[in-house]
C-alpha positions as CSV (number, residue, x, y, z in Angstrom):
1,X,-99.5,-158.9,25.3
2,X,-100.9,-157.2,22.3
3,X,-100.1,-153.1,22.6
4,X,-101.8,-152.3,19.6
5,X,-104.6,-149.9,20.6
6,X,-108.4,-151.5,20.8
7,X,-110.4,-151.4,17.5
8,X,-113.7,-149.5,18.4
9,X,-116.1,-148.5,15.5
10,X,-119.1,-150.1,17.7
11,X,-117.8,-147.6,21.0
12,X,-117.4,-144.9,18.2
13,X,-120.8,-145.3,17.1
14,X,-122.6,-146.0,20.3
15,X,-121.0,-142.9,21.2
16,X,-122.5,-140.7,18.3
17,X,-125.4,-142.1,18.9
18,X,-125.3,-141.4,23.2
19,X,-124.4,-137.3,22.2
20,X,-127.4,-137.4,19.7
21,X,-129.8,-138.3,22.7
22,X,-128.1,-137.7,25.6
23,X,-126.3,-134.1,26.7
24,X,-122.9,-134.2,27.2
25,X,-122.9,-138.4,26.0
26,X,-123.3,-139.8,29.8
27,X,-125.2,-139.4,32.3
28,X,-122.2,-138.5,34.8
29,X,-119.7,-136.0,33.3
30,X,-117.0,-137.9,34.9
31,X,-118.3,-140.8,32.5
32,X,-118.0,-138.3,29.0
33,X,-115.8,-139.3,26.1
34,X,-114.2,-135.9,27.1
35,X,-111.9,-137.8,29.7
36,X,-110.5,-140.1,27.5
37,X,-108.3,-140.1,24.3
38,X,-110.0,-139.2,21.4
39,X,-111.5,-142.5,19.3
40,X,-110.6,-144.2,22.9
41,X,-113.6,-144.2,24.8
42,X,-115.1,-147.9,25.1
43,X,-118.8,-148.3,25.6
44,X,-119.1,-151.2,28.0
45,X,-121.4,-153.7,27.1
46,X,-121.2,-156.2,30.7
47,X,-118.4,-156.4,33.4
48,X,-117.6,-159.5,35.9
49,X,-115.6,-159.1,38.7
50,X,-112.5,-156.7,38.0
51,X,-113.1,-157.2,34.4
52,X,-115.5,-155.4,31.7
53,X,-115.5,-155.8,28.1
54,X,-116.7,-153.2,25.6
55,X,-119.6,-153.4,22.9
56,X,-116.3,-154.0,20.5
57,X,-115.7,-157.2,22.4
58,X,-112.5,-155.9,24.0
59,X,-111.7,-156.9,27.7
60,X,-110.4,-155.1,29.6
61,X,-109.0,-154.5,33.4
62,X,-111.0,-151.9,35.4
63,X,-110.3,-149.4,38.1
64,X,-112.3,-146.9,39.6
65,X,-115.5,-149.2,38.5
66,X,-118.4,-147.3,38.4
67,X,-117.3,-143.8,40.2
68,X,-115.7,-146.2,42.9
69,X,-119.1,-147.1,43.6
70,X,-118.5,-151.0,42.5
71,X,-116.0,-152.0,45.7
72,X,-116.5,-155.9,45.5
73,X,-116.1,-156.4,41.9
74,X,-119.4,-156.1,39.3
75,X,-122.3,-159.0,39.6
76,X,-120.8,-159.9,43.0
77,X,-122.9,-163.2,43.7
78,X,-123.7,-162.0,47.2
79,X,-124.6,-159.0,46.2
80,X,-126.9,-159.8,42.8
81,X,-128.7,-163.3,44.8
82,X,-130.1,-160.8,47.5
83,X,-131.0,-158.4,44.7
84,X,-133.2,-161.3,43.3
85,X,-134.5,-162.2,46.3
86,X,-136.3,-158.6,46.8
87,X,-137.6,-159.0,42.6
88,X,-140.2,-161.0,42.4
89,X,-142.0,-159.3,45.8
90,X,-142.4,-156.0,44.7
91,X,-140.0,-153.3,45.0
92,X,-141.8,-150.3,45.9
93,X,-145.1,-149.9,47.9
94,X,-147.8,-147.3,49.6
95,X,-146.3,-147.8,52.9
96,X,-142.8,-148.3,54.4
97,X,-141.3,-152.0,53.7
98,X,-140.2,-154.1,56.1
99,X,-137.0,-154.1,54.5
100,X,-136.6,-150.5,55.5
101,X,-136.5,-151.7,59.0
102,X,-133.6,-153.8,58.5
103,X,-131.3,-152.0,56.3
104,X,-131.8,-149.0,58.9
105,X,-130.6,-151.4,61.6
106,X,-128.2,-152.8,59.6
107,X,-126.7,-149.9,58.9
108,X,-126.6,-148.2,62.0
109,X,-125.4,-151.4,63.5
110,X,-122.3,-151.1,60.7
111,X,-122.2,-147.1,61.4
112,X,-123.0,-147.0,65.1
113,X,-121.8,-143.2,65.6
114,X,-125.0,-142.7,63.7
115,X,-127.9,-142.7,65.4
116,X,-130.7,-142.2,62.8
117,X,-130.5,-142.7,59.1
118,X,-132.5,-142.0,56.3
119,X,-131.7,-143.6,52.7
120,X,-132.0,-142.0,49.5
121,X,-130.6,-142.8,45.7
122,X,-127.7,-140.5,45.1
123,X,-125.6,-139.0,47.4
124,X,-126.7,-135.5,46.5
125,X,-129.8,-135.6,47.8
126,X,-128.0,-136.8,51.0
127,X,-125.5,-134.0,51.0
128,X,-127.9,-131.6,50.2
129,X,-130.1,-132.5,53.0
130,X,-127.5,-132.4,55.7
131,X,-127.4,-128.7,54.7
132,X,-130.5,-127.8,54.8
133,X,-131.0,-129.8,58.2
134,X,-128.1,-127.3,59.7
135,X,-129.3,-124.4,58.6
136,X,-132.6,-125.3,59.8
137,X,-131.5,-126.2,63.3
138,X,-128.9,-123.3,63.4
139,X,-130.9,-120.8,61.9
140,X,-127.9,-119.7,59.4
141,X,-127.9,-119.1,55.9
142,X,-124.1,-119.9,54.9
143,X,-122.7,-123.0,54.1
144,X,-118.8,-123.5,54.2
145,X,-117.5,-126.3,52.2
146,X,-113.7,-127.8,52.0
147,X,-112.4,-126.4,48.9
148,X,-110.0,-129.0,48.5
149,X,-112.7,-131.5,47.6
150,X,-114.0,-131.9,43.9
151,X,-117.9,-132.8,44.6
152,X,-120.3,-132.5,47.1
153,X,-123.7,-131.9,45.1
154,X,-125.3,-131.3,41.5
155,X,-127.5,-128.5,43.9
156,X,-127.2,-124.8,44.0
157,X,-125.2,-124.3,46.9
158,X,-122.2,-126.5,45.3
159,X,-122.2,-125.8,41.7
160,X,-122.0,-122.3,42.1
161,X,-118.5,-122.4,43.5
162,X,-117.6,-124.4,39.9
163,X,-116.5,-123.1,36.4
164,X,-120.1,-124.8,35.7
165,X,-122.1,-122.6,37.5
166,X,-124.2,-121.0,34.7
167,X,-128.1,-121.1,36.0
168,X,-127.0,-120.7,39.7
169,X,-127.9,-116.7,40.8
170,X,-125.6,-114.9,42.4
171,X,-127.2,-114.6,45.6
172,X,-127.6,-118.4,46.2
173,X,-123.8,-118.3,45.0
174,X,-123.0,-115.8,47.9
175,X,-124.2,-117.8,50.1
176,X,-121.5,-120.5,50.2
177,X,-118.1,-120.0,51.7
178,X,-115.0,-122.0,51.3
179,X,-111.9,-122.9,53.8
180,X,-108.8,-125.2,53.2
181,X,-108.5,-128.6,54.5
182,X,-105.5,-129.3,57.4
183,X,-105.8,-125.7,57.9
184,X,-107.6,-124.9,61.2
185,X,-106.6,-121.3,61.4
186,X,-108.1,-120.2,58.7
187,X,-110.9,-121.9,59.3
188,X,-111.3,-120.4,62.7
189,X,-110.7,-116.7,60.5
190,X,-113.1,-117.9,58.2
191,X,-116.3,-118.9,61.2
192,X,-114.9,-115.2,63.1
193,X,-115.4,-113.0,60.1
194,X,-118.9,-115.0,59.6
195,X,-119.4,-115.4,63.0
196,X,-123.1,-116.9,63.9
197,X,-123.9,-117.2,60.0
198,X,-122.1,-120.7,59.1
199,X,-124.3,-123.3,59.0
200,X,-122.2,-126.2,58.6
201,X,-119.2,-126.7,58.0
202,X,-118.8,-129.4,54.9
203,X,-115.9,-131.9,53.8
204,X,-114.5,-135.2,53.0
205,X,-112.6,-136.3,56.1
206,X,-110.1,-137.9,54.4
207,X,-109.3,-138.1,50.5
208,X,-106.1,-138.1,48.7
209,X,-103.8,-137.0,51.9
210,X,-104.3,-138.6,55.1
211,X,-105.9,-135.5,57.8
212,X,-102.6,-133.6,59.9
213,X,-102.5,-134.9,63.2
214,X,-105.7,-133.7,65.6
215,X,-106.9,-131.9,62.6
216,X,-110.4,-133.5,62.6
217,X,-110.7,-133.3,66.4
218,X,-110.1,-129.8,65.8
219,X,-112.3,-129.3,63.2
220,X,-115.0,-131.0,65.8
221,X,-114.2,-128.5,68.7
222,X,-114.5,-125.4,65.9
223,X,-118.0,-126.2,65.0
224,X,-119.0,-126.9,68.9
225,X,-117.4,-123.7,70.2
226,X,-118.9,-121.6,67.1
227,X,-122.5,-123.3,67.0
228,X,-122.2,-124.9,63.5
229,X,-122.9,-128.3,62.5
230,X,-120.0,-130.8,61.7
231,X,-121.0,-132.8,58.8
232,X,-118.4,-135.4,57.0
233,X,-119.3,-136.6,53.6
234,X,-118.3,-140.0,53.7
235,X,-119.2,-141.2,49.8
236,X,-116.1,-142.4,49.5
237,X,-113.9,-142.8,52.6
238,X,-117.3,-144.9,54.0
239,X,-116.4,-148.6,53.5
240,X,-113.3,-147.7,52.0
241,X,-111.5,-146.2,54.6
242,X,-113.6,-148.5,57.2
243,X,-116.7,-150.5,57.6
244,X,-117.9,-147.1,59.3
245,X,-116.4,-144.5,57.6
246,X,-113.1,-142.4,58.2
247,X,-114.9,-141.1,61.2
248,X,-114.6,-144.3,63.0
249,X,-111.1,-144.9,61.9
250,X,-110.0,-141.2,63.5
251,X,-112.2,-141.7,66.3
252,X,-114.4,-138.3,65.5
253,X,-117.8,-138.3,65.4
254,X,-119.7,-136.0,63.4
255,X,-123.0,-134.2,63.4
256,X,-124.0,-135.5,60.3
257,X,-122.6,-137.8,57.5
258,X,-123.6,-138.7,54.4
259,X,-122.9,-142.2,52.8
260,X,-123.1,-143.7,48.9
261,X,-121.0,-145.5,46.3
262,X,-119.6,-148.3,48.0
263,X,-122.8,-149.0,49.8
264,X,-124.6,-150.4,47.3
265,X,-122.4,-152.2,44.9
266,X,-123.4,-150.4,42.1
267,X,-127.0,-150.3,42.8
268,X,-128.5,-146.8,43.7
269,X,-128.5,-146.1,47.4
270,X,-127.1,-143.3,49.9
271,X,-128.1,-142.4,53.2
272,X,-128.4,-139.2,55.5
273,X,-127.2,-140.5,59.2
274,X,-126.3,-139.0,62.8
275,X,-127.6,-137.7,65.6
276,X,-131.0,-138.1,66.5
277,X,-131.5,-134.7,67.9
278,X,-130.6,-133.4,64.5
279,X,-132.5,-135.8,62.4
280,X,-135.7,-135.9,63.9
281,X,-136.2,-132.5,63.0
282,X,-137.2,-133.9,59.9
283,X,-139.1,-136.6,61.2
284,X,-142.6,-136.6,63.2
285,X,-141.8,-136.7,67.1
286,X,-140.4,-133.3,67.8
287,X,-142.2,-130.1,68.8
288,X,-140.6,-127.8,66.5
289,X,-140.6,-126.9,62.5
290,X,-140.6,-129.5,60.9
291,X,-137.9,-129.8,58.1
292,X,-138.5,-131.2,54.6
293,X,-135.5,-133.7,54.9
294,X,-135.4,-136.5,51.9
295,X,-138.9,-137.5,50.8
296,X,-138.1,-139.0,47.6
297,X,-140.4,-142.1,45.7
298,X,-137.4,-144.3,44.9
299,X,-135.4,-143.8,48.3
300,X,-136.3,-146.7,49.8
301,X,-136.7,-149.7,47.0
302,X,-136.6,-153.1,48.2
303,X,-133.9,-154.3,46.3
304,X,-131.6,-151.5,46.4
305,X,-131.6,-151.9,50.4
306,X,-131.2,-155.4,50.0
307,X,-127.8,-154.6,47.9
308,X,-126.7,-152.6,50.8
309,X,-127.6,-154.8,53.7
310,X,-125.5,-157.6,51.4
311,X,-122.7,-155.5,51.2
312,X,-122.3,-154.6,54.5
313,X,-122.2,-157.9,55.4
314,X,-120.1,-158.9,53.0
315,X,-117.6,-156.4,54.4
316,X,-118.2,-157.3,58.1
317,X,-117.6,-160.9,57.7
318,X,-115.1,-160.8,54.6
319,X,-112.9,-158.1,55.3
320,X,-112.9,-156.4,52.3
321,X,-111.6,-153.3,53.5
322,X,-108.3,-154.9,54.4
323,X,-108.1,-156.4,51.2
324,X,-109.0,-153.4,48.9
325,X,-105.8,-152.1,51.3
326,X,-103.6,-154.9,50.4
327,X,-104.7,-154.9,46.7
328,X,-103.6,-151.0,46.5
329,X,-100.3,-151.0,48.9
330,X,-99.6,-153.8,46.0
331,X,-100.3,-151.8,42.9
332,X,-99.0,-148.5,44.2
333,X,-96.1,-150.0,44.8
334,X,-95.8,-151.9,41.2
335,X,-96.3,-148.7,39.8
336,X,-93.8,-146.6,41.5
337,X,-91.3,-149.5,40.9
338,X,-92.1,-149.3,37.7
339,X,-91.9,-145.5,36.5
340,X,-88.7,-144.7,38.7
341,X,-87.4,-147.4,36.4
342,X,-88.0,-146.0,33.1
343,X,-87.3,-142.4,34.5
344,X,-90.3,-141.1,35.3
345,X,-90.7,-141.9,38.8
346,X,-91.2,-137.7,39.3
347,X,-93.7,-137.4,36.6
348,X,-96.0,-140.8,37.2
349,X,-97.6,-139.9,40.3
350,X,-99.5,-142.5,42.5
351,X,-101.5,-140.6,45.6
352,X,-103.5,-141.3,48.2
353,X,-104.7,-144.2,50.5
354,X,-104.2,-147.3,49.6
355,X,-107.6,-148.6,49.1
356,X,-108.4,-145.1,47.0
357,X,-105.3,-144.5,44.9
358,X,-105.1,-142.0,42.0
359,X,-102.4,-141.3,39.7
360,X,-100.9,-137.7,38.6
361,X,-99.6,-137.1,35.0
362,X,-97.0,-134.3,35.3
363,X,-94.9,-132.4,32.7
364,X,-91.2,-131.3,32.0
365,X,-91.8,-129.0,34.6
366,X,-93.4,-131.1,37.1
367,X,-97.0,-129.5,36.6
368,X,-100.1,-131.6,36.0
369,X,-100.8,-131.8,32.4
370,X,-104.3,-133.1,30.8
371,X,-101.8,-134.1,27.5
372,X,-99.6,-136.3,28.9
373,X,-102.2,-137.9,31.1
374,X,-104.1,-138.3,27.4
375,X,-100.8,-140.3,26.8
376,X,-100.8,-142.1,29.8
377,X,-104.6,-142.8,29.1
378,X,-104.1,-144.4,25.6
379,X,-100.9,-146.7,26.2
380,X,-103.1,-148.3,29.4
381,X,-106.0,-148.6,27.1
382,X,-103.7,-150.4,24.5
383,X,-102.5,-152.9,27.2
384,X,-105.6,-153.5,28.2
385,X,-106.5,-151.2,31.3
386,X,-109.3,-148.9,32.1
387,X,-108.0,-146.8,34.5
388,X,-109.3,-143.1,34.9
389,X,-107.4,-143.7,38.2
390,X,-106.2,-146.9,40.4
391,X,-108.7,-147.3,42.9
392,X,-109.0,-150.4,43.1
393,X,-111.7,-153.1,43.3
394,X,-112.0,-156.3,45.4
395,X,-112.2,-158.6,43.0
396,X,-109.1,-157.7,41.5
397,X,-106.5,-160.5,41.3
398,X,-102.5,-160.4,42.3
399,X,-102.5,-161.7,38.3
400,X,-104.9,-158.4,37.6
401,X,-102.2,-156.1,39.5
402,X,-99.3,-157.8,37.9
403,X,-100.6,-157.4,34.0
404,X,-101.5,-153.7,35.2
405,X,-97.7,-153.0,36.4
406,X,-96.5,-154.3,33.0
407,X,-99.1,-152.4,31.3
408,X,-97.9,-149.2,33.4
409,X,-94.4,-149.8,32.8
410,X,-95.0,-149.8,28.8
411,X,-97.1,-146.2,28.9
412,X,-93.4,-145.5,31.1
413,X,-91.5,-146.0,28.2
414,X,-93.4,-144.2,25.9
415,X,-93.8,-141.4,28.7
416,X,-89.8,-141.2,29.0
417,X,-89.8,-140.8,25.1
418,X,-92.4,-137.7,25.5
419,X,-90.0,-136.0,28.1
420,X,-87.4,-136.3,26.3
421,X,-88.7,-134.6,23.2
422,X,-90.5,-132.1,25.6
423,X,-93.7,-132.7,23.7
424,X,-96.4,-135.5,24.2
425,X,-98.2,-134.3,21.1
426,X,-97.0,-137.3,18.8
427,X,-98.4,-140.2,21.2
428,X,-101.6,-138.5,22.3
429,X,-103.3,-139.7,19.0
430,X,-105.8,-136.2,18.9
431,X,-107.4,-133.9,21.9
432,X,-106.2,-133.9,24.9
433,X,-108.5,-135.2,27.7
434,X,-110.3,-132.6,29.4
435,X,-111.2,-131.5,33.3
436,X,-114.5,-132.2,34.4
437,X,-115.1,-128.8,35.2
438,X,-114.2,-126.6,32.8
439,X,-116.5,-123.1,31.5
440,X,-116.5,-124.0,28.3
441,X,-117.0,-126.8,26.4
């Protein structure tokens, strides 16, 4: 295995050329050149299965693919053939398609806690919506979200409680309360000393920890005895976790729940879902105000829907979610096997479920530390692997997970060497990587 790093004056320039046109060089900040080593940032030019290669012709191993949004591998043939079926008969119309018929009872046959759904192309809208569906049927201003999550929204009511929140005003900013996840007591504190003003209460059910016993079910009797809406954003945990989301693996069901990433493959789709009480207040059969729920031009293409409908049968009938388990109990394991053996097994840090695995890069003192991840960044790169984390796709290969252990166990080495000279400096190769959300840039 060649650990040289990757030549990339093509990435380099494409990049230069991306910041020219395009703020910030991507059009996701978690995409930026900012997250990886300097000079080390590949522009991808096509990816098949696990695999993508780089405008530079380099080929590498992927993880993560696409915000965790590719879950079967990139061009999955099941996938792409019912994409090209929808092409050539038009993708977007005057009136609802039929295909909207059947990917809404597709889905809510996959996801049948939900009992309406309404699609959309990016889970912000989704999430977004769900707020201002409880605060409609509540009549509350305040929205409490899990602080322990990273993202629900690029809207208002999010953003303001980032470092990023320049353009949000104050008083929308106000408006937005926080509480811990696992914590139920302060939870309850938090819905007393806002009692009848929460609107919602907001969260991943599950991430990078599995939820404390009865947490959820908890969490479910809160809202119902203080008149708030329950709503789990599922953008990741749905497919991943379970055909239908975390909240059919822990038996809770939710008011709401929002759904993205894995749902299409790649191609843009999310969806608002749950109880029809709820979610025909933005529809036409109810008696009361109407709600502006998710009326967006796009939110229902034909071949988008058809992606989804593909995937969920793909995962129905193929099991995937027991395999993107399998794939990560493998890898997570390869990984800690292999930093405890070159002595870093306390700084190399693999978290979280199996089939959604991310990896901390801790210091001398055991702190998370964006220059040794830079380290850790560059010597997978040089072997090879793209891997902002390990989440892992299922088109990954027990050959793919091998060749990514070995790759791990080199950037090991190199790691131990950092330690011991209690400075990463020399094998970061320039600037370290930077958070996402940061003040300034």
């Amino acid at each position: 295995m060649n650990a040289e790093e990757p030549s990339l004056p093509r990435s380099r320039q494409a990049n230069e050329r991306l910041h020219a046109m395009v703020p910030g060089g991507a059009h996701t900040y978690a995409k930026g050149d900012d997250q990886y080593p300097e000079n080390l940032a590949p522009v991808i030019s096509r990816g098949s299965g696990a695999h993508v290669w780089d405008v530079d012709g380099n080929r590498y191993i992927e993880y993560g693919s696409g915000l965790r949004s590719v879950s079967l591998g990139h061009a999955h043939p099941r996938v792409t053939e019912a994409v090209r079926r929808e092409l050539d008969r038009g993708s977007n119309f005057v009136r609802p398609s039929i295909v909207e018929v059947e990917a809404a009872e597709r889905f809510l046959a996959t996801v049948p806690t939900a009992e309406m759904v309404k699609f959309a192309k990016n889970g912000s809208d989704a999430t977004t919506a769900a707020v201002r569906l409880a605060r409609a049927v509540t009549g509350r201003p305040r929205v409490a979200v899990c602080a322990d999550h990273p993202f629900f929204s690029v809207d208002d009511w999010f953003i303001g409680t980032t470092p990023m929140s320049a353009g949000v005003p104050a008083a929308t900013d106000e408006l937005t309360v926080t509480f811990p996840y696992g914590d139920l007591a302060a939870t309850e504190e938090l819905l007393t000393r806002y009692r009848d003003e929460v609107a919602c209460l907001i969260l991943e059910p599950a991430t990078h920890t599995e939820p404390p016993p009865g947490y959820l079910a908890g969490l479910r009797e809160l809202a119902d005895r203080h008149g708030c809406v329950l709503v789990f954003d599922e953008m990741i945990t749905g497919f991943r976790w379970s055909e239908a989301g975390a909240q059919s693996l822990y038996s809770v069901v939710p008011d709401l729940s929002t759904f993205g990433k894995a749902l299409g493959n790649g191609f843009a789709v999310a969806a608002l879902a749950g109880r029809r009480e709820l979610m025909e207040r933005g529809g036409l059969r109810h008696p009361g105000e109407r709600v502006f729920l998710l009326s967006t031009t796009h939110g229902a293409e034909t071949h988008a829907l058809a992606a989804a409908m593909a995937v969920q049968a793909t995962y129905v009938e193929e099991g995937v979610t027991a395999r993107l388990h399998a794939l990560g109990e493998r890898l997570a394991a390869g990984v800690r096997e292999a930093a405890a053996g070159m002595g870093v097994g306390e700084h190399v840090v693999v978290r979280g479920r199996a089939s959604n695995l991310v990896f901390a890069t801790l210091d001398e003192d055991r702190q998370p530390s964006q220059r040794y991840r830079t380290l850790f960044l560059r010597r997978l790169l040089a072997g090879g692997v793209l891997a902002p984390s390990f989440v892992v796709s299922g088109a990954l290969s027990d050959a793919d997970i091998d060749q990514t252990v070995d790759v791990v166990a080199q950037a090991c080495a190199v790691y131990r060497k950092a330690l011991d000279a209690a400075d990463p400096t020399p094998w970061m190769g320039g600037r370290a990587v930077k958070p996402v959300f940061r003040r300034l840039a």
